[in-house]
C-alpha positions as CSV (number, residue, x, y, z in Angstrom):
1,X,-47.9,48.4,17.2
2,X,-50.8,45.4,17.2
3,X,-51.0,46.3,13.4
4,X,-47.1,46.2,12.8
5,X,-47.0,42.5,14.1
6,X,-49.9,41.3,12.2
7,X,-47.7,42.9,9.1
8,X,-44.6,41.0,10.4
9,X,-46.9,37.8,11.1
10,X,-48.4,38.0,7.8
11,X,-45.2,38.6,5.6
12,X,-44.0,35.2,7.4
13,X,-46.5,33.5,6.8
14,X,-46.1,34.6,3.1
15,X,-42.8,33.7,3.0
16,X,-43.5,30.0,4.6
17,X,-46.1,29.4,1.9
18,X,-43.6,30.6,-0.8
19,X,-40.9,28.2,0.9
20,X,-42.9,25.0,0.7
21,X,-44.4,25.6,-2.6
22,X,-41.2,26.0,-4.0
23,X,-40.0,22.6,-2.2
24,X,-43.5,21.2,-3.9
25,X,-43.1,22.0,-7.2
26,X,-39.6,23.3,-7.9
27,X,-37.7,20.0,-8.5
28,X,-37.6,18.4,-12.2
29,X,-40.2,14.8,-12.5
30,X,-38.3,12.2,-14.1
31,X,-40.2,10.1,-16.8
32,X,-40.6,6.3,-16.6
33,X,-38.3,4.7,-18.8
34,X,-39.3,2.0,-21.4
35,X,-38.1,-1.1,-20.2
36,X,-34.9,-2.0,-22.6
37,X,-35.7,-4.9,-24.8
38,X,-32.0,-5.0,-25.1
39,X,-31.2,-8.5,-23.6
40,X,-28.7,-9.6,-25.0
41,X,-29.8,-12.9,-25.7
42,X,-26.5,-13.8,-27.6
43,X,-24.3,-12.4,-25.1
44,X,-22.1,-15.0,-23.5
45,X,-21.3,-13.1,-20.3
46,X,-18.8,-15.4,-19.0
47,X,-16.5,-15.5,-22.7
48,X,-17.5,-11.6,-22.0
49,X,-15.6,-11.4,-19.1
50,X,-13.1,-13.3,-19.8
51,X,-11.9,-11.1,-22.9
52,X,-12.3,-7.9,-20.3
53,X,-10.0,-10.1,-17.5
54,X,-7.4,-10.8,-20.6
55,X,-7.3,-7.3,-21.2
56,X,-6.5,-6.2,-17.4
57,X,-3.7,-8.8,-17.5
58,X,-1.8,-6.4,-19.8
59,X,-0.3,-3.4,-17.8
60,X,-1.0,-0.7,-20.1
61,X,0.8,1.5,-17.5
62,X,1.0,5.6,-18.5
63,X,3.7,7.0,-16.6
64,X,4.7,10.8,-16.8
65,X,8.1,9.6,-18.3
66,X,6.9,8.0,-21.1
67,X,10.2,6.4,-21.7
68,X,8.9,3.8,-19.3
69,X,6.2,2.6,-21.2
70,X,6.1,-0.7,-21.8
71,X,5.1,-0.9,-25.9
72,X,4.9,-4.8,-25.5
73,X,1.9,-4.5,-23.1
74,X,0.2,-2.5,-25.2
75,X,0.9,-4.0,-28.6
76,X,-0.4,-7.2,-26.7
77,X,-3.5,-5.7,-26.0
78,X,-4.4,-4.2,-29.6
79,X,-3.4,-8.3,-30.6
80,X,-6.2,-9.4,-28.3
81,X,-8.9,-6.8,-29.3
82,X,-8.2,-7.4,-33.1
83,X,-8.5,-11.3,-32.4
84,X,-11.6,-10.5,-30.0
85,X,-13.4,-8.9,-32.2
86,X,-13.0,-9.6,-35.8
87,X,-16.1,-8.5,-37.0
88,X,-15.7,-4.8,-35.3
89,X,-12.2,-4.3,-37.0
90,X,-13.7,-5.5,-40.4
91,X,-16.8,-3.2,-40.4
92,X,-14.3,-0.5,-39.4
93,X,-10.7,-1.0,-39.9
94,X,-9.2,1.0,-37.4
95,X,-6.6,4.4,-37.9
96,X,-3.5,3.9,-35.5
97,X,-2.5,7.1,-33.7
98,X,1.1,7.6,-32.4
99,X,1.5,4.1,-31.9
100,X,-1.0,2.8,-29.9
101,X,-4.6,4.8,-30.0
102,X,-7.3,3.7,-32.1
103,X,-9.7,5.8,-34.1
104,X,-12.7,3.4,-35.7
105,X,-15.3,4.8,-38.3
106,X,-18.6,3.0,-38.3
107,X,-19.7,4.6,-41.9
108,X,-23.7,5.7,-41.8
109,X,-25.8,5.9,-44.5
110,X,-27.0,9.5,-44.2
111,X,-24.8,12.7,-44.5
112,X,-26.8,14.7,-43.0
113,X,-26.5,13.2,-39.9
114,X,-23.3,14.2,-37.6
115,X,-21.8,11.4,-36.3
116,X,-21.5,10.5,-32.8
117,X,-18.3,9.7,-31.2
118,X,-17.5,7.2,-27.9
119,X,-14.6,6.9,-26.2
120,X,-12.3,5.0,-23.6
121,X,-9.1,4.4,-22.7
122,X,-6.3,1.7,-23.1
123,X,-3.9,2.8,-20.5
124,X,-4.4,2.9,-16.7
125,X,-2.3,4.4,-13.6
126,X,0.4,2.9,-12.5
127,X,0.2,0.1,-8.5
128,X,2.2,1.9,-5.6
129,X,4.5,0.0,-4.9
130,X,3.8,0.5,-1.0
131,X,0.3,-0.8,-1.4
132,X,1.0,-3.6,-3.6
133,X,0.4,-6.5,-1.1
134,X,-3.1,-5.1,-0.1
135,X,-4.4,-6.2,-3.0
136,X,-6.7,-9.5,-2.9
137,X,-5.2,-10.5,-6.3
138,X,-2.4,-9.1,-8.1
139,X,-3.5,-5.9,-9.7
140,X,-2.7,-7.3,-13.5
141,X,-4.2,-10.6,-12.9
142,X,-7.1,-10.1,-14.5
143,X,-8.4,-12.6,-11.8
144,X,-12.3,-13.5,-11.8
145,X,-13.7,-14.9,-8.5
146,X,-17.2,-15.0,-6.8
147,X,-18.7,-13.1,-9.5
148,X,-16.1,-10.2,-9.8
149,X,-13.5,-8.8,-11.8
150,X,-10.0,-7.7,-10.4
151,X,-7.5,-6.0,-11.5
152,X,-6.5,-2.4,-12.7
153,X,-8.0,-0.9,-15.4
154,X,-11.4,-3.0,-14.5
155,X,-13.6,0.8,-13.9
156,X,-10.7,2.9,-15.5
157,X,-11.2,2.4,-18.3
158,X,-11.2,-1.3,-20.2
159,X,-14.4,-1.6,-19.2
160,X,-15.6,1.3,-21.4
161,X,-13.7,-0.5,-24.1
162,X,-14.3,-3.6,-24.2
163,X,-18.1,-2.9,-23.3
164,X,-18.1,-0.6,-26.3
165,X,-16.7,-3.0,-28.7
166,X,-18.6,-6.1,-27.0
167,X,-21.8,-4.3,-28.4
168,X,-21.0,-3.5,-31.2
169,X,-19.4,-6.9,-32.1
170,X,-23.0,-8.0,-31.6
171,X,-25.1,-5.4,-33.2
172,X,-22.8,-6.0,-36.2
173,X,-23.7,-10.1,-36.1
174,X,-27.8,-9.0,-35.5
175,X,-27.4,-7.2,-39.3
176,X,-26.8,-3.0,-37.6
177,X,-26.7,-1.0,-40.6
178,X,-26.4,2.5,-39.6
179,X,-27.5,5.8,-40.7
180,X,-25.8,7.9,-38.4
181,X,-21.9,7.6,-38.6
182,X,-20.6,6.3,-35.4
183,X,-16.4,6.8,-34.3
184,X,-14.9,5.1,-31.6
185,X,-11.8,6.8,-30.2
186,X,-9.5,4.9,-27.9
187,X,-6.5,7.2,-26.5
188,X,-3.8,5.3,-25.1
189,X,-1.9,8.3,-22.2
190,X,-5.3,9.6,-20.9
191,X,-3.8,8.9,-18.0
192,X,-1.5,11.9,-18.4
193,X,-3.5,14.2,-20.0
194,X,-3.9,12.8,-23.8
195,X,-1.5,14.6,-25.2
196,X,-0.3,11.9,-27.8
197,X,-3.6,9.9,-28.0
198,X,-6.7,11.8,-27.4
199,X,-5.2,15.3,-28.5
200,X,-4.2,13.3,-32.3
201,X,-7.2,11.7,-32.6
202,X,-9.0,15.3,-32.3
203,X,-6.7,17.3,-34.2
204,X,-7.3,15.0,-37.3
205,X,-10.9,14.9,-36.9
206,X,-11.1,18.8,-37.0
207,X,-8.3,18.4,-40.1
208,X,-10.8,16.2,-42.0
209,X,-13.7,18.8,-40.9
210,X,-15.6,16.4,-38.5
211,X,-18.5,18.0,-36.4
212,X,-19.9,15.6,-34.0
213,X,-23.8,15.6,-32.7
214,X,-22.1,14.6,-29.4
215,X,-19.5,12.9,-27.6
216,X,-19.5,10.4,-24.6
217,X,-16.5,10.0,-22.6
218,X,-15.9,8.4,-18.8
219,X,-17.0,10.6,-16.2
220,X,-19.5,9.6,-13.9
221,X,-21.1,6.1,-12.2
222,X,-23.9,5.3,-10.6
223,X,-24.0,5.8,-6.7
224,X,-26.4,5.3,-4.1
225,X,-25.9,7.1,-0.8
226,X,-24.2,10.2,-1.9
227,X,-27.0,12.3,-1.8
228,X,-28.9,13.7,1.5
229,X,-32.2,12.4,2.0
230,X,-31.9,10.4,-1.4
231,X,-32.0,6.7,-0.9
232,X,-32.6,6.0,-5.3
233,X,-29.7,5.1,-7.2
234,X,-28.4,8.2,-8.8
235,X,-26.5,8.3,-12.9
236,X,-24.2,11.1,-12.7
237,X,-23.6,12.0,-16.1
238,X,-21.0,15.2,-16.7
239,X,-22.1,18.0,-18.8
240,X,-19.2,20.5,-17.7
241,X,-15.1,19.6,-16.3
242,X,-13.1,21.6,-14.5
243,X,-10.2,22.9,-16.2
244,X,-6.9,22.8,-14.4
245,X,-3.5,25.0,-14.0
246,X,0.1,24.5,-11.8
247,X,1.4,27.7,-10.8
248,X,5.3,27.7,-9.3
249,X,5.7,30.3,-6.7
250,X,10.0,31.3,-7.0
251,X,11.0,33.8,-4.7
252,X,14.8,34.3,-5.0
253,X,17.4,35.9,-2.2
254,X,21.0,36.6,-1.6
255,X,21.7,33.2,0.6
256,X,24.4,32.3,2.8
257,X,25.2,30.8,5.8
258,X,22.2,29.7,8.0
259,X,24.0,30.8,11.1
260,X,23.1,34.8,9.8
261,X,20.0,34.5,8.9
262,X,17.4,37.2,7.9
263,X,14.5,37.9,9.4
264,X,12.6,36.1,6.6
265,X,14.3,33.6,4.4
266,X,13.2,33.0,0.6
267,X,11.9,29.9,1.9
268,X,9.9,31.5,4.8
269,X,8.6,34.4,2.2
270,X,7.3,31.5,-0.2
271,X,5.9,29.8,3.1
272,X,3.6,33.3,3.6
273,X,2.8,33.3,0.2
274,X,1.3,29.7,0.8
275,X,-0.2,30.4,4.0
276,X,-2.2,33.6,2.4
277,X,-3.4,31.3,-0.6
278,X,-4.8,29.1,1.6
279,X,-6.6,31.5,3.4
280,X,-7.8,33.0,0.4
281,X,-10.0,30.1,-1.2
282,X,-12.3,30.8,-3.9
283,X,-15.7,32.0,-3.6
284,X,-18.2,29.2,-4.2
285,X,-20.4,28.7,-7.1
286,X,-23.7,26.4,-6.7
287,X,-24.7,26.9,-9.7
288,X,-24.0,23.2,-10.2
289,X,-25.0,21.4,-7.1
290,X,-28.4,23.4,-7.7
291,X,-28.4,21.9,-11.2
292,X,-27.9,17.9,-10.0
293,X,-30.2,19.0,-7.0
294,X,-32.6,20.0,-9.4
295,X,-33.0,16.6,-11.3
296,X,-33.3,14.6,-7.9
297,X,-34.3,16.4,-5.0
298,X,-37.6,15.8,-6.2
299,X,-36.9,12.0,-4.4
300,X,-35.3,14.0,-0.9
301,X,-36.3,14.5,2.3
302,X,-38.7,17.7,3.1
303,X,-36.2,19.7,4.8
304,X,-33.6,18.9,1.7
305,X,-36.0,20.5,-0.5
306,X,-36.8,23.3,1.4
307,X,-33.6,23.9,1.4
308,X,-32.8,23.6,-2.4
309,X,-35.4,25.0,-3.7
310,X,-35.1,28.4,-2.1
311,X,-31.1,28.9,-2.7
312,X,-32.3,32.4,-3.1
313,X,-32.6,32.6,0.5
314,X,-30.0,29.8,1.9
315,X,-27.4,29.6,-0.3
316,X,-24.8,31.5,2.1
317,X,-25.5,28.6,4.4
318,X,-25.2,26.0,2.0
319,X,-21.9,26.9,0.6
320,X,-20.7,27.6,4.1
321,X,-21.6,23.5,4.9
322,X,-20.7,22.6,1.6
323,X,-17.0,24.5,2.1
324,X,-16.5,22.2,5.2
325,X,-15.9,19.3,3.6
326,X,-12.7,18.7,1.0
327,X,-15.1,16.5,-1.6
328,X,-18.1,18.9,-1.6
329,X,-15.9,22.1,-1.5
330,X,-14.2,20.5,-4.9
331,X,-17.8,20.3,-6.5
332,X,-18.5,24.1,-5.4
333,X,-15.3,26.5,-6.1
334,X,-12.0,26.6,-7.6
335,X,-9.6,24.5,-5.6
336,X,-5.8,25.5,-4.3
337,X,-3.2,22.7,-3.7
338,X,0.1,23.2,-2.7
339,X,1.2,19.7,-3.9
340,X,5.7,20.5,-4.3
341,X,8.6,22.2,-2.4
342,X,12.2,23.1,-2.8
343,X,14.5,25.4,-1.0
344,X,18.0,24.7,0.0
345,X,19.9,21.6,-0.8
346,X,21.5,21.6,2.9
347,X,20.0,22.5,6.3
348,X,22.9,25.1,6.9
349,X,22.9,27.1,3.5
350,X,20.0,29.8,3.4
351,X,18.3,29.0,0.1
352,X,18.9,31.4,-2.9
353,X,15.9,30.5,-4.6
354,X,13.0,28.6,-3.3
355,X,10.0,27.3,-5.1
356,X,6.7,25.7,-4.7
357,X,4.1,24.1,-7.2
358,X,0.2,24.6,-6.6
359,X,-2.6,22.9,-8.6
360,X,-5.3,24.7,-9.3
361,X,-8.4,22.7,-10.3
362,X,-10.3,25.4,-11.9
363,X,-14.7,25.4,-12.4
364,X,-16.1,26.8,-15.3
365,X,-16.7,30.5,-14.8
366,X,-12.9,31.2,-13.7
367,X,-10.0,30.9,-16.0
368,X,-6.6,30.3,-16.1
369,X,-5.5,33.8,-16.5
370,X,-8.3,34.7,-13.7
371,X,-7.1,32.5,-11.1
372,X,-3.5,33.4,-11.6
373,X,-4.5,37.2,-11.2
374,X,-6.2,35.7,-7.7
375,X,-3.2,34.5,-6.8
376,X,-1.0,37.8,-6.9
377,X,-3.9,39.8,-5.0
378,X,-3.8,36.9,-2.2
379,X,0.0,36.7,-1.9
380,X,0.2,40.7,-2.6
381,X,4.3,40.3,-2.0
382,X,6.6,41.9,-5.0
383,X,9.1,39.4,-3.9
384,X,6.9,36.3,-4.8
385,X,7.0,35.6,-8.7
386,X,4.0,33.9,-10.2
387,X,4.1,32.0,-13.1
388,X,2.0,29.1,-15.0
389,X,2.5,25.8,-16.6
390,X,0.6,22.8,-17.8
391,X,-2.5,24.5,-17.9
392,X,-6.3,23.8,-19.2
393,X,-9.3,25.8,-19.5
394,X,-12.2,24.5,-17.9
395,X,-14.9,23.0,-20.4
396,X,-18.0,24.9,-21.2
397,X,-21.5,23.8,-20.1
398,X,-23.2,20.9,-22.0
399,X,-26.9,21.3,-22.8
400,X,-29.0,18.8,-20.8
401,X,-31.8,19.4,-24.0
402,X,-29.3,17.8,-26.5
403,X,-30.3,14.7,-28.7
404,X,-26.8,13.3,-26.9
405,X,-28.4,13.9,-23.2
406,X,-31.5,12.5,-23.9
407,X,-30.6,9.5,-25.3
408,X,-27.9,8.8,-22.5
409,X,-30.8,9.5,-20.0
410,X,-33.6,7.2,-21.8
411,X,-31.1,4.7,-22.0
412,X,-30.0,4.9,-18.3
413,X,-33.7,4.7,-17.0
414,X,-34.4,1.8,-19.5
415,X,-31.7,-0.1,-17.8
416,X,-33.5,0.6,-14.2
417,X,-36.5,2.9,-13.9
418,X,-35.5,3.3,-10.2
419,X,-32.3,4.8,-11.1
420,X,-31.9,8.8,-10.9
421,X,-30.1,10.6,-13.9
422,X,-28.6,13.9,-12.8
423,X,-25.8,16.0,-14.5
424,X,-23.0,17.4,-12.6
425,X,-19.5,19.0,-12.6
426,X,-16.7,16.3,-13.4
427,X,-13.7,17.5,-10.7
428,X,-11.3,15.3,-12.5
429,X,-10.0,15.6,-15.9
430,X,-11.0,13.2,-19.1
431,X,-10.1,12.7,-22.8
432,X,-12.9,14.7,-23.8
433,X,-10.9,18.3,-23.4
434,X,-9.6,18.1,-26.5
435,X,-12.8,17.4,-28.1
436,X,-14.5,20.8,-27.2
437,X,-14.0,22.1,-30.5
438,X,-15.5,19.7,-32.2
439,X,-19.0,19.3,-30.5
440,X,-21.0,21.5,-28.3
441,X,-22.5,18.5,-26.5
442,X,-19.9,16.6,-24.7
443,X,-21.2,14.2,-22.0
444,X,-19.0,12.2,-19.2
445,X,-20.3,8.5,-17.8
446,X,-19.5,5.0,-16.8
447,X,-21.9,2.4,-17.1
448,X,-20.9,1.3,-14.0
449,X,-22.1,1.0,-10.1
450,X,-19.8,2.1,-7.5
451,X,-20.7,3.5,-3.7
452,X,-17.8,5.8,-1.8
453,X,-15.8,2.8,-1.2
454,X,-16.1,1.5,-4.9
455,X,-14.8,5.3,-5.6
456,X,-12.0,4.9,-3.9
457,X,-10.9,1.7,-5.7
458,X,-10.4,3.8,-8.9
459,X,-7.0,4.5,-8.8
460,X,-6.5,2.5,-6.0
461,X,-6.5,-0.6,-4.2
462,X,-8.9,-3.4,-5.6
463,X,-9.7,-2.3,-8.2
464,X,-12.7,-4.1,-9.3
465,X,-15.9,-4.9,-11.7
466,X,-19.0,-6.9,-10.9
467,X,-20.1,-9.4,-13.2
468,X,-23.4,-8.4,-14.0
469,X,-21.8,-5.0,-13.8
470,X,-20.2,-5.6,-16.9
471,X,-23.6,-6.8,-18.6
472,X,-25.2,-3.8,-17.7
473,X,-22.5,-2.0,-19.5
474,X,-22.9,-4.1,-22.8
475,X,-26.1,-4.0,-22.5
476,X,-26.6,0.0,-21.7
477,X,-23.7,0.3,-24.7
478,X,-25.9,-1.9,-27.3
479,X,-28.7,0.1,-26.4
480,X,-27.4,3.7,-26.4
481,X,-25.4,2.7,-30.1
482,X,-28.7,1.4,-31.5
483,X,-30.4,4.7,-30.5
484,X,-27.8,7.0,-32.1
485,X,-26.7,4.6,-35.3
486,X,-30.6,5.6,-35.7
487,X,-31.5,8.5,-34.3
């Protein structure tokens, strides 16, 4: 027996030692970055920002009727960037795209280079109207005051634009001559899905045969705060999006008068069939909280890494905490939605069809023909019909050994040597889905700062851009074009 607990006691002790070496060693060391020489002595950051502010001042609204677009706005705005930048449209005139997207070619001087493509977005989400006088200046404004810009469209996604073009303007004046082909693609209805903007622009690239060395589209920001343990500024940069899929649930019945009523109505079925999906989630998937964890746990708290560097032993109690929460569930499985209803169009006629829509934002790993086979074995009701519609496979997994990664990366920590670069899973969708044909190595990221309240402005109420924000952006933009016009 004395012999069996020095066993036990020496298998734990084993197993402690493995723990903390793994928490020791297991986490990825992030090289110093070279301090950017990138200055931007030419830039006049107040003209700067007052060419971004002009730019918010046009609503360049995408509605899902897209008879309510209003072409003047956006006509408006191609005026100002043309008259902005004259020296960007003359080095590359650019193609226009069912009306309003812009494709620009930056000719390099070496063919057997692929190009590298960066993109944006013109158009931004419409202001509810119930949240319209919460706003500290009038969300098209383009107001700037104590140091900030307002106005919508200021982190989604003009400031990708106009930083992109900003830098170039001025690598164009300092004599850039590149050998690497650079494009610019600006879609115009990101904002509900791309399907005339981002999805043209793509289709003629593959047309003309186009294979890009990488892409870099929005995705994520800088944040401080969002990690436990983590007190460093960390660069989320996107290597993989989730893919997305609405189902409509239709179970259909005989009807009648709501006075005789059976003992389950069609809308009482379809509220079962809701009721089991939700209590069918998922199953979660690390894989890619392990990956960002990997980059930066390195800067965490001892228990965090303990923790993270053993998944082989806690990862049931890691997705269990992770699960608890709506915004760490997202980043960890498949998510279920039941977002629209229908039944009966009076509250004393049993309905004769009734109908609900569920989004499914789907991770990489799962499909859209997977998830809809989860939903019949969840609901398992003959009576409940399960179809699909407006659907998107997720993206596959960008390599974080790419020429594209590394030079986002270098260029991050050359901004800030204090800042963190991580990839992650972008929850939300981007442009870039219609470019995963044409490049292996498609990247997601914002040059910008922005904490959980910042987050929250994106799409919302105030929504805004620092200053020196901005500059950053130009600056990380000037920086990251040199590197690939070169590269």
């Amino acid at each position: 027996m004395k012999r069996l607990v020095l066993v036990c006691l020496a298998l734990l002790l084993v197993l402690v030692l493995v723990l903390v070496y793994r928490a020791e060693t297991h986490f990825t060391e992030q090289s110093a970055g070279a301090v950017s020489s990138q200055d931007l002595p030419d830039l006049d950051i107040a003209a700067a920002s007052s060419r971004l502010a002009k730019a918010i001042s046009y609503p360049t609204i995408s509605y899902d009727n897209p008879d309510r677009r209003n072409d003047a706005a956006f006509i408006g705005l191609r005026e100002h960037m043309l008259a902005s930048f004259p020296r960007v449209y003359a080095a590359a005139p650019p193609r226009l795209l069912n009306e309003h997207s812009l494709l620009f070619k930056f000719p390099g001087s070496r063919s057997d280079l692929k190009p590298a493509l960066f993109m944006g977005h013109v158009d931004v989400v419409p202001v509810d109207s119930a949240t319209a006088d919460q706003w500290r200046f009038p969300p098209f404004s383009g107001a700037i005051e104590d140091g900030v810009i307002w106005g919508r469209g200021a982190m989604d996604d003009k400031v990708t634009v106009f930083a992109l073009l900003e830098a170039m303007g001025s690598l164009l004046e300092s004599g850039l001559q590149p050998q690497r082909t650079l494009y610019f693609a600006f879609g115009h209805d990101e904002e509900i899905g791309g399907p005339m903007g981002a999805a043209a622009m793509a289709e003629l690239l593959e047309d003309e045969g186009v294979e890009f060395e990488f892409v870099l589209d929005e995705g994520g920001v800088i944040t401080q705060g969002s990690f436990p343990g983590i007190e460093a500024p960390v660069a989320l940069v996107g290597i993989a999006e989730k893919g997305f899929v609405n189902l409509r649930l239709t179970v259909n019945a005989p009807g009648g008068h709501s006075s005789q009523p059976p003992d389950h109505t069609a809308a009482g079925i379809l509220s079962q069939a809701i009721v089991a999906l939700e209590s069918h989630p998922f199953s979660s998937d690390l894989r890619y909280t392990k990956m960002t964890m990997d980059y930066v746990g390195k800067q965490s708290d001892f228990m965090t890494r303990l923790v993270m560097a053993n998944l082989w032993l806690f990862e049931p109690v890691v997705a269990n905490v992770l699960a608890k929460t709506p915004a760490t569930a997202a980043l960890t499985r498949s998510t279920i939605a039941a977002t629209m209803l229908e039944g009966s169009s009076k509250s004393n006629i049993l309905p004769t069809r009734a109908t609900a829509v569920v989004n499914v934002r789907i991770m990489p790993g799962d499909s859209v023909a997977s998830v809809r086979e989860h939903f019949v074995n969840a609901i398992a009701d003959p009576r409940v019909e399960v179809s699909t519609f407006m659907e998107n496979e997720p993206s596959a997994v960008s390599p974080t050994e790419s020429l594209g990664y590394q030079l986002i990366q270098k260029n991050i920590r050359a901004m800030d040597e204090s800042v963190l670069v991580a990839p992650y899973l972008v929850i939300g969708g981007t442009d870039s889905k219609h470019f995963y044909s044409l490049s292996p190595n498609i990247y997601r990221f914002i040059m910008v700062k922005a904490d959980a309240e910042g987050l929250k402005r994106i799409h919302g109420v105030n929504e805004q851009l620092p200053v020196e924000d901005y500059r950053s952006a130009i600056q990380f933009f000037r920086a990251l074009l040199t590197d690939a016009a070169r590269a």
